[in-house]
VMD Tcl script that draws the C-alpha trace (Angstrom):
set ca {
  {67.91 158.83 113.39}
  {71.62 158.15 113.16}
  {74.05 156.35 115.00}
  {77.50 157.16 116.71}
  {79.77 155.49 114.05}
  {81.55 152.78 115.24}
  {85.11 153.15 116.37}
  {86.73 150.41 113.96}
  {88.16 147.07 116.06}
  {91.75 147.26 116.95}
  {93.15 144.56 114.73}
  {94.06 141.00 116.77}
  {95.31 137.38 115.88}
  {92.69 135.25 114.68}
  {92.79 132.82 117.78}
  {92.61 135.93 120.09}
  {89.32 136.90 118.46}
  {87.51 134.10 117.87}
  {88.29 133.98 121.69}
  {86.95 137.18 122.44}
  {83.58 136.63 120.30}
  {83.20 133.02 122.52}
  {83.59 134.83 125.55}
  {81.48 137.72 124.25}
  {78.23 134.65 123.20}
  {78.59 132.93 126.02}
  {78.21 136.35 128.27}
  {74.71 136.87 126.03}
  {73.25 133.69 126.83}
  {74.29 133.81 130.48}
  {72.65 137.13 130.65}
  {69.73 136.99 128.17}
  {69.46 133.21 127.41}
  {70.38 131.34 124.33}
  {67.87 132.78 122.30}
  {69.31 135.67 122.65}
  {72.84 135.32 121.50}
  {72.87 136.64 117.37}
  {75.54 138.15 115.50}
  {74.51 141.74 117.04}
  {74.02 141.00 120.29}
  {77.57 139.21 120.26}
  {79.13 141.98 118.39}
  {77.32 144.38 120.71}
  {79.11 142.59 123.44}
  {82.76 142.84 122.24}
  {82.11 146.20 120.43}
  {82.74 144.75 117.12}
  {81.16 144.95 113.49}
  {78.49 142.08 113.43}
  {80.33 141.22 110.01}
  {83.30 140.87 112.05}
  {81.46 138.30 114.29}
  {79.64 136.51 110.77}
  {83.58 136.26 109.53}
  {84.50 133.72 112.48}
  {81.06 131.73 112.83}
  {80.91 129.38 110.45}
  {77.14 130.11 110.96}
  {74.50 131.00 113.71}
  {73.29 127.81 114.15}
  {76.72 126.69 115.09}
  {77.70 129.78 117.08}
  {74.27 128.85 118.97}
  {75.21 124.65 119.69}
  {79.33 125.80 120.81}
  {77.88 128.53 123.07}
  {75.14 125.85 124.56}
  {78.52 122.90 124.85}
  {80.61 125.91 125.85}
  {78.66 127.28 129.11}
  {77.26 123.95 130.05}
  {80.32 122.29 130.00}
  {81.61 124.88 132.02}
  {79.14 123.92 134.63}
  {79.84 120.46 134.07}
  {83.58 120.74 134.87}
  {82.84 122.80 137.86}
  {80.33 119.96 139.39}
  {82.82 117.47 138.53}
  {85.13 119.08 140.79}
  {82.64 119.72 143.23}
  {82.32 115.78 143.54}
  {85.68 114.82 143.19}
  {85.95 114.04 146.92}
  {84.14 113.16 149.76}
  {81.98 110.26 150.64}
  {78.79 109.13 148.14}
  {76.22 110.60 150.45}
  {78.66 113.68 151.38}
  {78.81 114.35 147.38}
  {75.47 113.57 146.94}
  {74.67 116.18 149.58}
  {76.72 118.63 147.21}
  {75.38 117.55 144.16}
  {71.81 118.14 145.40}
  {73.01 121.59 147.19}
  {74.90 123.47 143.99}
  {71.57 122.47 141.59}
  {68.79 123.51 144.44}
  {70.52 126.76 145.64}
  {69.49 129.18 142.84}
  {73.29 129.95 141.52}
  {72.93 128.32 138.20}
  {69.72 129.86 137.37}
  {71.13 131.32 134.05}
  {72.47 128.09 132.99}
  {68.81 126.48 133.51}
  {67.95 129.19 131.20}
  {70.50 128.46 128.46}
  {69.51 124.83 128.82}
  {65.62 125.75 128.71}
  {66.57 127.30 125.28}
  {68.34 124.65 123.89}
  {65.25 122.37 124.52}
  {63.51 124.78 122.84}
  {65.48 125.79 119.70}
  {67.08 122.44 119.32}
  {63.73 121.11 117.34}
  {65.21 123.54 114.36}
  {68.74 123.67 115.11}
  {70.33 119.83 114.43}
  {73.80 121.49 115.91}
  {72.03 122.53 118.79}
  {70.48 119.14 119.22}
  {73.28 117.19 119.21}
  {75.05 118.99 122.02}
  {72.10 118.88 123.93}
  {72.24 115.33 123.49}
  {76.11 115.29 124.25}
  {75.85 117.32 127.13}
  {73.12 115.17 128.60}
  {75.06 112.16 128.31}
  {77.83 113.79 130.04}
  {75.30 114.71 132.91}
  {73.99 111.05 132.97}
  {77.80 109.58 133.26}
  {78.38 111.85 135.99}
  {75.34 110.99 138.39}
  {76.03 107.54 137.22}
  {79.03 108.04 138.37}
  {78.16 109.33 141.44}
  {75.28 106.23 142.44}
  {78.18 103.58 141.32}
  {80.72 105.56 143.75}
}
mol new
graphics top color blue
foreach p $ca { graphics top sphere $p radius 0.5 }
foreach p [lrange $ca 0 end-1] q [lrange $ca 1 end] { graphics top cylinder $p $q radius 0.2 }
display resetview
């Protein structure tokens, strides 16, 4: 069984696409989970040659620890804001409200992954750690308030 052959990628500036293919892993592991983002399913994603996506990862397990710091910091900078005003108990309140609610189930997922795969990934591990120290500064942060 063949394939439709791929329509080639319309050429772009190197920043540009290794913007596009960040955008394009962190869409996988939203969707699918961490364990789910690999050079196809990113080149699937931003209808590119997976060599094209192997050419700006300096290698999978990398691709797999800057997605993890990538979409969890993402949640981390919207929380931050979320508490950025208001009294202790009112942010508290917030805090509590934005992680109970059920609208960051796919980042529990991507972190669930990272738990997983970060016992053979040491990139992976270390922004797990990293990003859990940023979580533990911030509800530090919070209690001190």
């Amino acid at each position: 069984m063949s394939s439709a052959p791929r329509k080639r990628a319309v050429r772009k500036a190197p920043a540009e696409r290794a913007n596009e293919l960040a955008a394009a892993a962190r869409a996988v592991a939203l969707d699918d989970g961490l364990s789910a983002v690999t050079l196809r399913s990113v080149a699937a994603r931003a209808e590119v040659a997976p060599a094209l996506v192997a050419h700006y990862a300096t290698g999978m397990d990398e691709l797999i620890a800057r997605t993890f710091a990538q979409v969890v910091g993402a949640e981390l900078d919207e929380i931050d804001d979320l508490l950025a005003s208001g009294t202790a108990l009112d942010r508290l309140a917030a805090l509590l409200r934005t992680l109970l609610d059920g609208s960051r189930a796919d980042v529990t997922l991507v972190w669930v992954d990272a738990f997983a795969m970060g016992q053979r990934n040491d990139a992976l591990a270390a922004a797990v750690r990293g990003q859990m120290d940023r979580w533990q500064s911030t509800v530090e942060g919070l209690i001190a308030y």
